[in-house]
C-alpha positions in Angstrom: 3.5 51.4 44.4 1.9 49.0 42.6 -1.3 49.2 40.0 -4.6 47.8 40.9 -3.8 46.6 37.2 -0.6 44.6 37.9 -1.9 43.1 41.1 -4.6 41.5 39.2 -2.9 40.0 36.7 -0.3 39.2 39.2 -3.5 37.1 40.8 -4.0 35.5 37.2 -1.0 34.1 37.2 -1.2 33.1 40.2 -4.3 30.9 39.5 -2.9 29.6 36.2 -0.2 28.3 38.1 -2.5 26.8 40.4 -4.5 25.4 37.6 -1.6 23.6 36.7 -0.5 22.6 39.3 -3.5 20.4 40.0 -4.7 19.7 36.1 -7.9 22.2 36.5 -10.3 22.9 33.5 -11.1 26.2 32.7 -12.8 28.4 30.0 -10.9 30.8 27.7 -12.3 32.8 25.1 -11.1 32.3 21.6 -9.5 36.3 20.7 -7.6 35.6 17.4 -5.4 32.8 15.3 -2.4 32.5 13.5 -1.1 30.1 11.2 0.2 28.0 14.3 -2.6 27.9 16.4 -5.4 29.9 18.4 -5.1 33.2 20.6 -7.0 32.6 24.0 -8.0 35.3 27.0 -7.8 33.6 30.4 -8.6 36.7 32.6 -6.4 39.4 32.1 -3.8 37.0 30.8 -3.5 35.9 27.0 -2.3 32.8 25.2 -1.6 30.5 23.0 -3.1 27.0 21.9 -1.3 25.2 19.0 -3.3 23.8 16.1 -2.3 20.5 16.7 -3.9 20.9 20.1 -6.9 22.0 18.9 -9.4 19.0 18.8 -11.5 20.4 15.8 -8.6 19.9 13.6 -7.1 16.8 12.2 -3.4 15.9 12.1 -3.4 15.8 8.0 -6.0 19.3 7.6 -4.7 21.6 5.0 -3.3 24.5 5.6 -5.8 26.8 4.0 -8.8 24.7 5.6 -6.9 25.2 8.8 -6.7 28.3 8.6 -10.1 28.6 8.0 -10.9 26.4 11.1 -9.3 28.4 13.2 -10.9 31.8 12.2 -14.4 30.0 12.8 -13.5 29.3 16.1 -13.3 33.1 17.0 -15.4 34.6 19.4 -15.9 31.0 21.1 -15.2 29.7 24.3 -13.2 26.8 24.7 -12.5 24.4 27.4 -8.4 24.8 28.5 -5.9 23.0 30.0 -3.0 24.9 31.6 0.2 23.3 30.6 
């Protein structure tokens, strides 16, 4: 017996992997950082974006203004790319 819990994230998945499959766009809320990078909520499923991915910050950003960066960008939504 399954819960109506799993079967929707199973369903999650099941679009992410759609998503990548054909290079889709999608939104995902910004839910927390870390010093590598950004937490991001895409349904039920959660994930990761690293900083150097993140097109706010620049290659040579220190670490502390980094940091600071990504803790701004809490609370946001973001457009993703499922890789």
């Amino acid at each position: 017996m399954l819960s109506l819990t799993m079967v929707q994230v199973a369903r999650d998945w099941e679009e992410a992997g759609q998503l990548q499959g054909n290079g889709g766009i999608i939104q995902g809320q910004v839910i927390g950082y870390n010093k590598g990078g950004l937490l991001v909520q895409f349904n039920r499923i959660r994930g990761f974006v690293p900083a150097s991915q993140v097109a706010q910050l620049h290659g040579r950003t220190a670490s502390e203004e980094r940091q600071q960066a990504l803790q701004r960008m809490v609370g946001q939504t973001i457009p993703l790319k499922v890789i």
